[in-house]
Structure formats: structure tokens, C-alpha cells
One Martini backbone bead per residue (centre of mass of N, CA, C, O) as a GRO file, in nm:
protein
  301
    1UNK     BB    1  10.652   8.325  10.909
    2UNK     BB    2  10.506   8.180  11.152
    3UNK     BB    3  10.303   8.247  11.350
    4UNK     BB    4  10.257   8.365  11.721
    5UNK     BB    5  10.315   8.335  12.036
    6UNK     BB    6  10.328   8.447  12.356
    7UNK     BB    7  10.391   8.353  12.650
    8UNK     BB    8  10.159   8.387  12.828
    9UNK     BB    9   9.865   8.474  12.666
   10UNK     BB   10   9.595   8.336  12.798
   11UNK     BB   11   9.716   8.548  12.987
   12UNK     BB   12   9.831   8.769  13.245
   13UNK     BB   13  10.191   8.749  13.231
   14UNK     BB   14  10.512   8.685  13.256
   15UNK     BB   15  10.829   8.760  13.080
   16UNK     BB   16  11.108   8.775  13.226
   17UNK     BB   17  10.932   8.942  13.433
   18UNK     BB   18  10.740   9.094  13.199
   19UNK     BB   19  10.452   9.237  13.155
   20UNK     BB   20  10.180   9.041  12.981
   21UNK     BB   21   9.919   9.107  12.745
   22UNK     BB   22   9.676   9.019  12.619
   23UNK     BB   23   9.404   8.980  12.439
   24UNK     BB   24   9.073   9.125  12.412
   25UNK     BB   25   8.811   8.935  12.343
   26UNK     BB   26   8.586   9.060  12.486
   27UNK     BB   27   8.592   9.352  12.337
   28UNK     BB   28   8.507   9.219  12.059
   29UNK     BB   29   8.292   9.179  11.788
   30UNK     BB   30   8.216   8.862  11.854
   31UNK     BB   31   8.524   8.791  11.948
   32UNK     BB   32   8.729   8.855  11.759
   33UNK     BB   33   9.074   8.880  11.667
   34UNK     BB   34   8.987   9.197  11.627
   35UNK     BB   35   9.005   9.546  11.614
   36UNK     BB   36   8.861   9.868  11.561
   37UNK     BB   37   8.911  10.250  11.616
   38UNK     BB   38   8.905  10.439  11.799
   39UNK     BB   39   9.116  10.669  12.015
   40UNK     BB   40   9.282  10.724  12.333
   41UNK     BB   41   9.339  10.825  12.685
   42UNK     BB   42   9.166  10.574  12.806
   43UNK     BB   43   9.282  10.333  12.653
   44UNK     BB   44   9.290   9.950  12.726
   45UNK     BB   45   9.392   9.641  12.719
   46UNK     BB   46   9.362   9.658  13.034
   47UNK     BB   47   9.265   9.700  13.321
   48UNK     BB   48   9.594   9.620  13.486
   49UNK     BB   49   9.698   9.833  13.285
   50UNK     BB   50   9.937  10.056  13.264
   51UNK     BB   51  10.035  10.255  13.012
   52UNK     BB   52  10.293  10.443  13.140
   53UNK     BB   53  10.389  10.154  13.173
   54UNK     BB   54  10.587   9.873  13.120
   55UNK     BB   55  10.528   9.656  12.850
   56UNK     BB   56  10.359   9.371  12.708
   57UNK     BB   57  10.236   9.223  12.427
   58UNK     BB   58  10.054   8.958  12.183
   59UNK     BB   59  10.002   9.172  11.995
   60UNK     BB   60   9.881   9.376  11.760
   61UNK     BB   61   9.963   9.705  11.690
   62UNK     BB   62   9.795  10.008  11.478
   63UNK     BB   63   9.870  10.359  11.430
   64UNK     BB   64   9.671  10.622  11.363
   65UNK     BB   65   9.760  10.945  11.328
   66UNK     BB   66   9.535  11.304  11.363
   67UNK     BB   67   9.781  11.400  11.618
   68UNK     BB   68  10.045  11.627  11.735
   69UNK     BB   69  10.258  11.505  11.902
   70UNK     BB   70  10.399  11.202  11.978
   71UNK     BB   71  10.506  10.960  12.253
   72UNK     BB   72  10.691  10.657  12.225
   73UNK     BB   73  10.793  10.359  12.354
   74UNK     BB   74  11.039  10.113  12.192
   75UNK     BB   75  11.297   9.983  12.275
   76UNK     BB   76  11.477  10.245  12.403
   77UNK     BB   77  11.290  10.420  12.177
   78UNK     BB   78  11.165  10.732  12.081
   79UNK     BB   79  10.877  10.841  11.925
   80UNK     BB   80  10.762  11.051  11.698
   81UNK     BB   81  10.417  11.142  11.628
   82UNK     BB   82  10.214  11.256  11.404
   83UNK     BB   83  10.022  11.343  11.155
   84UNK     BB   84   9.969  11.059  10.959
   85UNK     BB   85  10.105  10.853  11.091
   86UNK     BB   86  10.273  10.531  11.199
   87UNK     BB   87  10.246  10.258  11.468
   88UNK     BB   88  10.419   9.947  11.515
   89UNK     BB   89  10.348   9.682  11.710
   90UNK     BB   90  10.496   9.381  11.855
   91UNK     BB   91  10.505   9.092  11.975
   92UNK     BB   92  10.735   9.144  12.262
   93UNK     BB   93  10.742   9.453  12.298
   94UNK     BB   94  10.882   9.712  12.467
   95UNK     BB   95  10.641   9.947  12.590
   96UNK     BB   96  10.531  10.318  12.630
   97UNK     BB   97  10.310  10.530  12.714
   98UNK     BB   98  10.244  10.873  12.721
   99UNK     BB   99  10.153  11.071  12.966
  100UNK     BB  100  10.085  11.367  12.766
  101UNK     BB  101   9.980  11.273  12.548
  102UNK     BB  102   9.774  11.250  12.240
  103UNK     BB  103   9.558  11.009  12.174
  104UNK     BB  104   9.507  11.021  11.805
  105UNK     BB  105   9.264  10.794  11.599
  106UNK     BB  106   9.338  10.454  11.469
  107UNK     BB  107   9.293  10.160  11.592
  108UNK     BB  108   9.486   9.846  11.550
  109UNK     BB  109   9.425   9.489  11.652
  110UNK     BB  110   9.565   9.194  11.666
  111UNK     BB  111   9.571   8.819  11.692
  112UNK     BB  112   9.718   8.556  11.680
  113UNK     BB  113   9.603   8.350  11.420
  114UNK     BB  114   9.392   8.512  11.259
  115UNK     BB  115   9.596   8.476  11.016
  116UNK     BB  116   9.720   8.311  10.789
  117UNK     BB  117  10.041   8.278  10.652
  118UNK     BB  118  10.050   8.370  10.398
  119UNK     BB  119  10.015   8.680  10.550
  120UNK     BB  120  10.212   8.691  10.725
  121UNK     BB  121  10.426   8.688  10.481
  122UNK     BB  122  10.372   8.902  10.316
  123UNK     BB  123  10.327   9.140  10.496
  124UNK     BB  124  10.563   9.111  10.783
  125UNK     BB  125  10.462   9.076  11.112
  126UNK     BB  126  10.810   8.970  11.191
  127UNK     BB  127  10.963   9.273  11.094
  128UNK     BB  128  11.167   9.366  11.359
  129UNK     BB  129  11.363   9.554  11.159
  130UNK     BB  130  11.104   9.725  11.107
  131UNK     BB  131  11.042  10.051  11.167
  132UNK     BB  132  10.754  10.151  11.392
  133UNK     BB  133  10.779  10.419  11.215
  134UNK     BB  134  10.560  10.569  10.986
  135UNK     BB  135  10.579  10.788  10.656
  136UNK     BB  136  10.325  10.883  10.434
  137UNK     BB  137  10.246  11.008  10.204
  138UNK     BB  138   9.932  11.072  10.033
  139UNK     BB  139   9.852  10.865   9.878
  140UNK     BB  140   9.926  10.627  10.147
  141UNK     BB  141   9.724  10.759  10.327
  142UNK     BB  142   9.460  10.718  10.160
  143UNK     BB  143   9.504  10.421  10.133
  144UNK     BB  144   9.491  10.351  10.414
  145UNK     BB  145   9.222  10.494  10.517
  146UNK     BB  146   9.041  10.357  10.354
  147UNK     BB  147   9.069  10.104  10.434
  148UNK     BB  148   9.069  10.119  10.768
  149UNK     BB  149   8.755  10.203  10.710
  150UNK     BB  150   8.637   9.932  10.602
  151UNK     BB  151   8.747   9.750  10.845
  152UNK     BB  152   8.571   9.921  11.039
  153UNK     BB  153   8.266   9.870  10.910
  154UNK     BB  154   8.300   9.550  10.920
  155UNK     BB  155   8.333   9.511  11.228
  156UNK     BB  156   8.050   9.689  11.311
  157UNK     BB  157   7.924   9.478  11.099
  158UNK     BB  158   7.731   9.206  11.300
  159UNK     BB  159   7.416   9.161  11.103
  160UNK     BB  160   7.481   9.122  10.779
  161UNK     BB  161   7.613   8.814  10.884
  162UNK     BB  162   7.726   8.533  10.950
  163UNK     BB  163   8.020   8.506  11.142
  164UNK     BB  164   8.180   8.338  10.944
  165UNK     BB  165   8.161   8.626  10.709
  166UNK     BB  166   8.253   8.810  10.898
  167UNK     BB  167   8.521   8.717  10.930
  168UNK     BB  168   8.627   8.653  10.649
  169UNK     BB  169   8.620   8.962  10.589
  170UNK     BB  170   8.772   9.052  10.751
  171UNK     BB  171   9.060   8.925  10.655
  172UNK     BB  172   9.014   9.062  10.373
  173UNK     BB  173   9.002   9.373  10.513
  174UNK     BB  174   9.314   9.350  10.650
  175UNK     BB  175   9.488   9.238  10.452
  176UNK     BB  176   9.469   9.509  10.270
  177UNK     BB  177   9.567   9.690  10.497
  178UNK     BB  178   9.849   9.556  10.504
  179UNK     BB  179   9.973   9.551  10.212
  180UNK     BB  180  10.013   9.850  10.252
  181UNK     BB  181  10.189   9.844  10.458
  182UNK     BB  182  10.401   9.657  10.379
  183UNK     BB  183  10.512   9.855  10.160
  184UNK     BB  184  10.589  10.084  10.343
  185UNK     BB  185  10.792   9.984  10.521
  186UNK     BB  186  10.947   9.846  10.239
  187UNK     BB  187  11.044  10.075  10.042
  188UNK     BB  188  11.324  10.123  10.111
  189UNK     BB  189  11.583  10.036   9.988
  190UNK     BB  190  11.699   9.885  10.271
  191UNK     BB  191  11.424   9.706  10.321
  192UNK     BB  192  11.398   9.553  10.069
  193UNK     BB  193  11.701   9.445  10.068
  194UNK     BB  194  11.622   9.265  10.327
  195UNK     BB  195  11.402   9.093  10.214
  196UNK     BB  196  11.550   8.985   9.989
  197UNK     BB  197  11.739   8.856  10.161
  198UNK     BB  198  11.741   8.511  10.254
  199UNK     BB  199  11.923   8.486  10.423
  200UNK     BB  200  11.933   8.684  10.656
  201UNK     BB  201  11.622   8.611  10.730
  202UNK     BB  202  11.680   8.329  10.843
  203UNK     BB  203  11.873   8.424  11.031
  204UNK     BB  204  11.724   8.659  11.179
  205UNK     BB  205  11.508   8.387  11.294
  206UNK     BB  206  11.729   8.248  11.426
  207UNK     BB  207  11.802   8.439  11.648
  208UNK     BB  208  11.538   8.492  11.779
  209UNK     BB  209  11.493   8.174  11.883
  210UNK     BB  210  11.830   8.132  11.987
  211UNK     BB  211  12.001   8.376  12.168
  212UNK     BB  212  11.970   8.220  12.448
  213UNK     BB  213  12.190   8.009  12.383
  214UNK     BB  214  12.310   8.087  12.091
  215UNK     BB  215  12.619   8.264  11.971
  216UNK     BB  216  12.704   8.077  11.716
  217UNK     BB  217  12.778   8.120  11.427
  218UNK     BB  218  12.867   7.835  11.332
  219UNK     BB  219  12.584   7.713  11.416
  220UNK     BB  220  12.402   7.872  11.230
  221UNK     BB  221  12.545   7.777  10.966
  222UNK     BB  222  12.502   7.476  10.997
  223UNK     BB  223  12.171   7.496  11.019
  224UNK     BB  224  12.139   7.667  10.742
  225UNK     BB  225  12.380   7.536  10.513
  226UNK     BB  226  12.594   7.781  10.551
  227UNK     BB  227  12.878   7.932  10.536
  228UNK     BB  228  13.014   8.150  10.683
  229UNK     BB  229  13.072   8.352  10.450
  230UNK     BB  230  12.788   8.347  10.349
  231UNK     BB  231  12.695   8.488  10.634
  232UNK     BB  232  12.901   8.759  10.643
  233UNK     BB  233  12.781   8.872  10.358
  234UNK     BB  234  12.513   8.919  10.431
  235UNK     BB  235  12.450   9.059  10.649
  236UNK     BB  236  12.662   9.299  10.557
  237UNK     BB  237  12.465   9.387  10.374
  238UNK     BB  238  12.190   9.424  10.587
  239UNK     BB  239  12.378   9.585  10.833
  240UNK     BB  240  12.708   9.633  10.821
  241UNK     BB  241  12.713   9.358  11.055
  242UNK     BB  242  12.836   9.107  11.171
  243UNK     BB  243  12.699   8.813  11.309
  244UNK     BB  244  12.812   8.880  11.586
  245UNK     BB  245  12.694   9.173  11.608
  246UNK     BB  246  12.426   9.098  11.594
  247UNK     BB  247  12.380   8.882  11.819
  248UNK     BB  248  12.466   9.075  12.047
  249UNK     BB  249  12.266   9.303  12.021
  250UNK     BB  250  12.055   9.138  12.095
  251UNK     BB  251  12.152   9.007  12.402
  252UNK     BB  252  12.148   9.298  12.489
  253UNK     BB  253  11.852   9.427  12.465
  254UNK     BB  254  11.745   9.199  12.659
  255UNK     BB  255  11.923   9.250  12.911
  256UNK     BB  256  11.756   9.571  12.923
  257UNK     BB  257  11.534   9.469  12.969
  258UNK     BB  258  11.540   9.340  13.233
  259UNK     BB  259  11.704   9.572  13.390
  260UNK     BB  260  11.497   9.783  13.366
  261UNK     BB  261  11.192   9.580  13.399
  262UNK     BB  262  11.317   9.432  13.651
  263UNK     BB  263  11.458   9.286  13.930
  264UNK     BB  264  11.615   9.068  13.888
  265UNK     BB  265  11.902   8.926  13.885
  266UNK     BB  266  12.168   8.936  13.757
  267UNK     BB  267  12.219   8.621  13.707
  268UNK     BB  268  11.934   8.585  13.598
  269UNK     BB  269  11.980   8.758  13.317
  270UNK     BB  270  12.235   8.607  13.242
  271UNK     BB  271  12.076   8.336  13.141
  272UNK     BB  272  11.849   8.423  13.016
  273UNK     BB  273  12.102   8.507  12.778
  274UNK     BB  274  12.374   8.274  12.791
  275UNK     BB  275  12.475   8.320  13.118
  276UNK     BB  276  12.581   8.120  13.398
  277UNK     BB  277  12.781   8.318  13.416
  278UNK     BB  278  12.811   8.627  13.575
  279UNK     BB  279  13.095   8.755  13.505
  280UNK     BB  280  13.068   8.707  13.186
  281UNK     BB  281  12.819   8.902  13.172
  282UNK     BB  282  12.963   9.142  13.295
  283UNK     BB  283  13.209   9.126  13.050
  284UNK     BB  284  12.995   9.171  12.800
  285UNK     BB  285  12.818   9.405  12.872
  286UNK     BB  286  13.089   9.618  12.919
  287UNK     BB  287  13.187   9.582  12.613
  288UNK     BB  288  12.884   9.706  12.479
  289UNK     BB  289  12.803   9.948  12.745
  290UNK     BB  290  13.046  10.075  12.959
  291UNK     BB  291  12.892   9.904  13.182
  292UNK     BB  292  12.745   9.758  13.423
  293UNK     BB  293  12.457   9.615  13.486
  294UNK     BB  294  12.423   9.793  13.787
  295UNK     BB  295  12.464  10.075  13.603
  296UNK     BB  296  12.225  10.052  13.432
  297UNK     BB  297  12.000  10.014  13.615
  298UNK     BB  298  12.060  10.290  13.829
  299UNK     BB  299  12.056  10.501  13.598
  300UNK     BB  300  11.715  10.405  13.571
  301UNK     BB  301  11.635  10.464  13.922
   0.00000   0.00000   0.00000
């Protein structure tokens, strides 16, 4: 899947209404595409981010944590991190930092475009459906802690190279310990088995694509070339649930993130995921979370 940026990424603006924050090139070294660095309970994406408040990022953050438990929200999950964990996190999720946990450990920070395309896809950089918490067992946290301890070296070290080839170091030892993560991501044979059926990965980065518009299995079945039959033998088998079921899932999480980081009105996050009538929206919503949209949102408020 081609690298990409979301909308506003330019600038700190909003996306559906959620604060959506850039990377923050003026703070990396040399201005380059990626930081690398101790982390703590003072760092901040942007000076207006206030990390206990929810928020999205356009690019990529990587923590690799030396003391916990630590708590971080991302889409309505909580997660647990202790120390030797990592936390990934992608372009569009919406997340919060924990207002007393201490992060202590190691943050990389990435931006969309910054790797090559091969790499962006070796590595998986868009694998939204691989869980964010990853336990490497001790041989693969040596082996991540030394990468990224090279690729700390290599991005302070900026009086060493002209520009040009200490960026192009810098990709080649960020690329190495992605390729580190991405093993460990996918190491579960669950993760592998998604992996690697071509036909569900195809439909999985088209639903995320076109979610927001297209709610129909056939519709999908026809614009990727295969059959319905084989279009829900794949999902069932790499995710237990029908291709519509799976397509529902993506749009209540979208219409909850709406409902709950936003004020928008009700019929607007009903469109906003491909609901013209508001009606329509809310005996959807209600059939998938047994609350109404409004019941929802008070819920949480």
C-alpha cells in the first residue's frame, strides 16, 4: 500500500472534526522526516496538543517503553504497557496519553513519505488491523533496542555526512528496525495467516478507502475482480466475520469516533459515514451498539 498523508496534514486542522496534529519537521534534526529520542511526560506532538485530550497525528509514532505499566487509549481501546513493550501507533487513529502514567523509554516518530514505497510495504506501515501493543519476547527486544539505539547514533550524529547521505543513512537504519518490527507484528500465526491472503488484504485497504460511501459486499467484489463467494470465503477465514460485518465494524468505529471527540450533529456523522438520512443512521447504529447515537454520545459525556 502507497505511503500517504491525511487531510490537513500541512498544518494542525481538523478531520471530521477531530484535532488532527502534523509531524513536527521544524523540531527534527536537520528538519528530516523522522526524531528519534528519550520520550517523557513533558514531550509534545505541537505546542496546542494537549497529549491528555484525544487527538489524531499524520504520522507515525513508535514507543518502546523501559518502565510501566503505562495506559494509552487508541480507538476506544485501553492498553496496558510495561516496560520492554512497544506501542504503535498510525496516521489516523485517534489516541490519548494517560494523565498519570509515566512514559519513560524511547519514541520514533515518522512522517508519511519519508520511505520509499518498497519499504513502506515490507515493513506494513498500514497494517491497521495489527494490534497496537506488541511483547517481543527477549532475543527481539535485543535485537529492536540495538536497531533503534543505531538509528538514535545515526540521526544526532548531523556533522558527520552532508545532508543528503545522513538522510539516506537515516532510511536505511529506520528501514532496519521496521523490518524488525513488522516480523514481530506479524509473528503470530493469526497475523501471518492475514498477511498473507492477498484477496482480504485488497478488500481490507478498499474498505478503508471507501467505507465512508460504499457499504456494498458486491460492490467491492466487483471493483476488486472476484466473486462474492470468494470475497467471503477470504474475510471468514482471516477475520472469523462476514465482508459485511467486517464493513459495519469499520463504519460504527468512524460514526463512534465522531459521536464521541466531536460535537458535530447527529445527521452530520451520519453522512459523514454514508448516511444521508439521519433516520436511517440511527437504526444502524442501533443495531450494532444497542444504544442510539445520542445515547451514545451522553454515555460518554
Amino acid at each position: 500500500m502507497a505511503d500517504r498523508t491525511i487531510q490537513g496534514g500541512d498544518g494542525d486542522g481538523e478531520v471530521d472534526g477531530i484535532r488532527t496534529f502534523p509531524f513536527p519537521v521544524e523540531l527534527s534534526v536537520c528538519g528530516v522526516g523522522m526524531q528519534v529520542g528519550p520520550m517523557g511526560t513533558d514531550r509534545t506532538w505541537h505546542a496546542d496538543a494537549p497529549l491528555e485530550r484525544v487527538h489524531r497525528i499524520d504520522f507515525h509514532v513508535v514507543m518502546l517503553f523501559d518502565e510501566g505499566p503505562v495506559h494509552h487509549m487508541i480507538d476506544f481501546a485501553e492498553y496496558e504497557a510495561t516496560a520492554g513493550d512497544l506501542l504503535w501507533i498510525r496516521p489516523g487513529q485517534v489516541h490519548r496519553f494517560s494523565r498519570t502514567s509515566g512514559y519513560r523509554g524511547t519514541v520514533l516518530t515518522m512522517q508519511p513519505g519519508f520511505l520509499p514505497r518498497a519499504t513502506v510495504e515490507a515493513t506494513g506501515l498500514y497494517r491497521y488491523d495489527l494490534p497496537p501493543l506488541l511483547h517481543p519476547d527477549e532475543p527481539q527486544l535485543a535485537g529492536l533496542r540495538s536497531a533503534l539505539a543505531q538509528l538514535q547514533r545515526e540521526y544526532e550524529d548531523s556533522s558527520t555526512l552532508p545532508l543528503s547521505l545522513h538522510t539516506s543513512v537515516l532510511r536505511h537504519s529506520l528501514t532496519a528496525f521496521l523490518l524488525r518490527l513488522a516480523h514481530l507484528a506479524a509473528s503470530s500465526a493469526e497475523a501471518a495467516r492475514r498477511q498473507s491472503d492477498t484477496t482480504f488484504t485488497l478488500f481490507r485497504d478498499a474498505v478503508e478507502k471507501g467505507f465512508a460511501t460504499n457499504h456494498s459486499v458486491s460492490a467491492y467484489a466487483d471493483a476488486l475482480g472476484y466473486s462474492r463467494r470468494t470475497l467471503v470465503r477470504a474475510v471468514r477465514a482471516a477475520t472469523g466475520e462476514t465482508p459485511k460485518g467486517f464493513i459495519d465494524k469499520r463504519v460504527i468505529l468512524e460514526a463512534k469516533r465522531l459521536l464521541a471527540h466531536t460535537d458535530m450533529p447527529i445527521g452530520r456523522v451520519g453522512a459523514a459515514v454514508g448516511f444521508p438520512d439521519a433516520a436511517n443512521f440511527s437504526k444502524f447504529f442501533h443495531q450494532h451498539t444497542d444504544l442510539t447515537p445520542a445515547g451514545f454520545r451522553a454515555e460518554l459525556r
